[in-house]
C-alpha positions in Angstrom: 53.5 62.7 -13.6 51.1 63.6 -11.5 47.5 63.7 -12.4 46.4 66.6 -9.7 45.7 70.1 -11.6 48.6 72.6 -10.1 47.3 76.1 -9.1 49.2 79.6 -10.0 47.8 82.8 -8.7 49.8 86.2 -9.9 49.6 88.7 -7.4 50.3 92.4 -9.0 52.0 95.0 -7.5 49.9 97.3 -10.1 47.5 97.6 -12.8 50.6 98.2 -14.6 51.6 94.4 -14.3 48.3 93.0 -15.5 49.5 92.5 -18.8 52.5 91.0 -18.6 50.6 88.6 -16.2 48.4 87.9 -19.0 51.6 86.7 -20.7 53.1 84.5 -17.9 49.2 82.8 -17.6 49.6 82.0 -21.4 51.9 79.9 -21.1 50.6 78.1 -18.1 47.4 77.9 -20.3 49.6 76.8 -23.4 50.4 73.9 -21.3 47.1 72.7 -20.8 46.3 72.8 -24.5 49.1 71.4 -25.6 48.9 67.9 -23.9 44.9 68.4 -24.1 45.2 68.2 -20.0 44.5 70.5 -16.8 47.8 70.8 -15.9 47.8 74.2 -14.6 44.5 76.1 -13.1 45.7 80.0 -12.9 44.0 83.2 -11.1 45.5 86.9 -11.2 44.4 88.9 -8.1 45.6 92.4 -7.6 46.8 93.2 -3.8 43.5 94.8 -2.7 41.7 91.2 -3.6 44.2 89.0 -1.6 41.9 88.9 1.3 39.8 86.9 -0.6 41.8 83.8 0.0 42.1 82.5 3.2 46.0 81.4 4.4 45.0 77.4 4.0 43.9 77.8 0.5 48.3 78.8 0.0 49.5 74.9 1.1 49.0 73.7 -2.4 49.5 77.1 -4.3 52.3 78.7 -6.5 52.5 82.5 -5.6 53.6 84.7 -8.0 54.7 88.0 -7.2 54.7 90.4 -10.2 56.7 93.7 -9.2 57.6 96.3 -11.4 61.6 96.4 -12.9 61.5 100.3 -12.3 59.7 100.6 -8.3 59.9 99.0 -5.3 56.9 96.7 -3.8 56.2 98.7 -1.0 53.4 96.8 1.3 50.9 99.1 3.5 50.9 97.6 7.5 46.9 96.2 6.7 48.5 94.1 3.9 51.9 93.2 5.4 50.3 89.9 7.5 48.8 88.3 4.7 51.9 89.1 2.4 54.0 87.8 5.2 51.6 84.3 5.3 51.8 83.4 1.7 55.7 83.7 1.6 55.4 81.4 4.5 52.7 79.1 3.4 52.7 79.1 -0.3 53.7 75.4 -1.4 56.3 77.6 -4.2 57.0 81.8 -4.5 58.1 83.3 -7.4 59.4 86.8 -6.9 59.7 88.7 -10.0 61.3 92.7 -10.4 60.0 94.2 -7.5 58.3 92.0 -5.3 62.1 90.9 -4.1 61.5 93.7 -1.6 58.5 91.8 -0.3 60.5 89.7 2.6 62.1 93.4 3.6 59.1 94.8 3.2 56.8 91.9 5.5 60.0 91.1 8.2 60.1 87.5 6.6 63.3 85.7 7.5 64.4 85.0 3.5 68.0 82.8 3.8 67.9 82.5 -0.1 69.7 83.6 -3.0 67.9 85.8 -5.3 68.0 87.4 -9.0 67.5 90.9 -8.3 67.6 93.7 -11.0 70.2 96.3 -11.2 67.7 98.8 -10.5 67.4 97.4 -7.0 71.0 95.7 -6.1 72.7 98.4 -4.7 69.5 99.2 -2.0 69.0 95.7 -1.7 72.3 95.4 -0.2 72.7 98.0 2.2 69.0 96.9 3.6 69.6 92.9 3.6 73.5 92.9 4.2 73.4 88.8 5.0 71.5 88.6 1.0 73.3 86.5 -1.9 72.5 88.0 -5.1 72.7 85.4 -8.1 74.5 86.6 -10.9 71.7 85.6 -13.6 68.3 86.7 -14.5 66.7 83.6 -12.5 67.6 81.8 -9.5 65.8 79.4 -7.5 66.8 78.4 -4.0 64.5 75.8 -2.0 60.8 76.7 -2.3 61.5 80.4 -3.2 62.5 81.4 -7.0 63.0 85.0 -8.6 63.7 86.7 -11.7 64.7 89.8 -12.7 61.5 91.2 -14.7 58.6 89.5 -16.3 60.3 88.5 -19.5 62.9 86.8 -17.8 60.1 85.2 -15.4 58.8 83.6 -18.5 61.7 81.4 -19.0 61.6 81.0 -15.2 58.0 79.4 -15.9 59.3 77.2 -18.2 62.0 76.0 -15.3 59.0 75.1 -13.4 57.0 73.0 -16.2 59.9 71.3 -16.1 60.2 70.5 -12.3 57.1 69.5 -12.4 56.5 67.7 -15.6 59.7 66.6 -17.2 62.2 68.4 -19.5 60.5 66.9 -22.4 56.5 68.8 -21.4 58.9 71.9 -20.7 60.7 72.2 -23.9 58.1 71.2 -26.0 55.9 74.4 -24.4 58.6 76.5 -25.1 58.6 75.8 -28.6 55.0 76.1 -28.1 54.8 79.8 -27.2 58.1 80.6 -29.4 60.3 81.1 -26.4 62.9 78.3 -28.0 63.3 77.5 -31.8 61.1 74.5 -33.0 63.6 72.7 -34.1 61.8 69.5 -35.7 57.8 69.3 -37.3 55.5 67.3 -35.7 52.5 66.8 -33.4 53.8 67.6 -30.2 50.9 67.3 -28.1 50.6 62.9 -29.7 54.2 63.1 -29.2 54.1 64.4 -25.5 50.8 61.7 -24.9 53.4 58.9 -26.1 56.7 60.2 -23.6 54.2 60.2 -20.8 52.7 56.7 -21.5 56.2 56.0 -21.4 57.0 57.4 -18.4 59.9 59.3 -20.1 61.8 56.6 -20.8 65.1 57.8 -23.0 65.3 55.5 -26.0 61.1 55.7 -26.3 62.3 59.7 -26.0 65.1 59.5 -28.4 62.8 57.2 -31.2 60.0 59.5 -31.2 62.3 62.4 -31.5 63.9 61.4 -35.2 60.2 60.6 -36.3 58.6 63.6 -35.4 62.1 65.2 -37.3 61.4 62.5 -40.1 58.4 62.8 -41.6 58.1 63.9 -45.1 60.8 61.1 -45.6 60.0 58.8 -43.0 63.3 56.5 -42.0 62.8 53.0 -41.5 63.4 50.6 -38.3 66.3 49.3 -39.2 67.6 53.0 -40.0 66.7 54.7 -36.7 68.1 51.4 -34.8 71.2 52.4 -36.5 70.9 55.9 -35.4 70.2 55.5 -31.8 72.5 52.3 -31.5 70.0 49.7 -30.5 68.9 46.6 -32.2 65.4 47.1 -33.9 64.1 43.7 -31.9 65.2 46.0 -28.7 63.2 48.9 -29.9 60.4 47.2 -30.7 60.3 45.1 -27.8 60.5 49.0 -25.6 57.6 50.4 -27.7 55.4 47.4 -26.5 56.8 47.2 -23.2 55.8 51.2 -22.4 53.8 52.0 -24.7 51.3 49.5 -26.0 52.1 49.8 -29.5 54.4 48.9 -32.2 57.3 51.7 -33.4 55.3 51.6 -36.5 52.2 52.3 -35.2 53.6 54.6 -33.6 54.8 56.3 -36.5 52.3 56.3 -38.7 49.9 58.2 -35.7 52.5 60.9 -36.0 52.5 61.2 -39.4 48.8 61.3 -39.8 48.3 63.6 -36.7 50.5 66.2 -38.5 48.5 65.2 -42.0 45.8 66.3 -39.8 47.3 69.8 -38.7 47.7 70.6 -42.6 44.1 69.4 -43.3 42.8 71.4 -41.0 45.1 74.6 -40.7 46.3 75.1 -44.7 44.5 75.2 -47.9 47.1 72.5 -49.4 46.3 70.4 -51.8 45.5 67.0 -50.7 48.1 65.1 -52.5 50.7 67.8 -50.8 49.4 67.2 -47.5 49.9 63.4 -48.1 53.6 63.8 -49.5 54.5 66.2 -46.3 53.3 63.7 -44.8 55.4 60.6 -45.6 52.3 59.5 -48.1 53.0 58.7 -51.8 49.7 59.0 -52.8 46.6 60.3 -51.8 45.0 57.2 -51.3 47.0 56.0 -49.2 46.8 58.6 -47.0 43.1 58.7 -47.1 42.7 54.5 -46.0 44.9 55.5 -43.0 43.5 58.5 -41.8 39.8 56.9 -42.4 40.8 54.5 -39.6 42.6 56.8 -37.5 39.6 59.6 -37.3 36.7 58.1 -38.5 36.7 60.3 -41.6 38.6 60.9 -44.8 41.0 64.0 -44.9 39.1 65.9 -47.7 36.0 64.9 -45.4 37.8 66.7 -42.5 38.2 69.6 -44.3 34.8 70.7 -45.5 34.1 70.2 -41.5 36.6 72.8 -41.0 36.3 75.3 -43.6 32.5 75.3 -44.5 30.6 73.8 -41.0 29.7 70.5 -43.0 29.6 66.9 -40.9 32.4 65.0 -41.4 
């Protein structure tokens, strides 16, 4: 993964797009605190403001054009140079609703399929008779991707997180922002830290995967080596190799990072937070998570709740 911050600016066809911007920025932004990193840096600039960027400042850029599902992006000559620029410079354009006129609209030579809305296919056509129209809500062909409307753009974001920073970063911000079912309770953002140290690697991927789905009742080695197929020497042996750290360790961070979530989010009593937490007793819990943040969980909590030092 790459430790250079990626920047996103939305460009709005309207003030009528500014909020669903908002949206697609949020989960850029929910990708940044999710792995606690500056993965994204994001701008929205309406068309009037595009002149304050100068055409370098597009090499390293995502362009995001955010047109309307209902009117055409239709550019005024002043405008239609520095439109024209980006699509050519930008280092990736997303064309969303709209803005799939922009190419028409700028005489830039696009040889790429596009998802075009249903509003627009039919005068899409006739204009751009040499234009393959992808049969989904997305497409993505080279450098240039498109979506039918800002909702489906938002999956479309996702398909970038993951080009950029692995399927596992991609769906875990999905779950993040409720575009996919969570389907398993854990800390994602420790969880994500550990795949990266990792480098991705599958069994690391696949261990983590039935701990963070195995917490209250936490499995053991020799069960999970079962599970995935591979001897638990071979596992443990992986975990050191990538990551630094037994499977164990491993393990228990996970399980105290989401005691930690319910110390700090919920009103639970402690003794439930320590059982959905793998725990069977409160003091057990509280000699762990002592070591692992300095503080005990009840300690934590006052912080929290009531401003008091931990």
């Amino acid at each position: 993964m790459s430790g250079k911050s990626k920047s996103c600016v939305i460009i709005c066809q309207s003030d009528h797009e500014t909020a669903a911007a908002q949206v697609l920025s949020s989960i850029l932004t929910a990708a940044n605190t999710l792995t606690e990193t500056n993965m994204y840096n994001m701008s929205i600039l309406s068309m009037a403001r595009l002149h304050t960027m100068e055409s370098a400042d597009w090499r390293d850029r995502t362009a995001i054009f955010l047109g309307s599902m209902h009117d055409r992006w239709s550019v005024p000559r002043p405008q239609a140079s520095r439109v024209k620029t980006i699509l050519a410079m930008a280092n990736r354009t997303l064309l969303i609703g709209g803005a799939v006129f922009l190419p028409l609209e700028t005489s830039f030579a696009l040889g790429h399929t596009l998802a075009v809305h249903p509003n627009f296919q039919t005068s899409l056509r006739e204009e751009h008779l040499d234009l393959t129209i992808s049969e989904g809500a997305t497409a993505s062909s080279g450098p240039f991707h498109s979506a039918i409307s800002a909702l489906a753009a938002q999956m479309m974001l996702i398909e970038l997180i993951s080009q950029d920073y692995g399927e596992f970063t991609a769906r875990s911000v999905s779950e993040y922002v409720g575009l996919s079912q969570k389907n398993q309770q854990n800390d994602t953002g420790l969880i994500w830290s550990l795949v990266q140290t990792a480098q991705g690697d599958k069994l690391i991927c696949d261990v983590l995967e039935l701990m963070g789905q195995h917490i209250e009742e936490p499995l053991q080695t020799a069960e999970i080596s079962e599970i995935v197929g591979v001897s638990t020497r071979n596992i443990e042996r992986r975990f050191k190799q990538k990551t630094e750290i037994s499977p164990q360790i491993a393990y228990r961070k996970i399980r105290l990072h989401h005691a930690k979530q319910l110390v700090s989010q919920t009103n639970m009593a402690m003794i439930e937070v320590a059982l959905a937490s793998g725990y069977q007793t409160y003091g057990t819990l509280t000699e762990h998570y002592k070591k692992e943040f300095g503080c005990t969980p009840k300690q934590m909590r006052n912080a929290e709740y009531y401003g008091l030092k931990p």
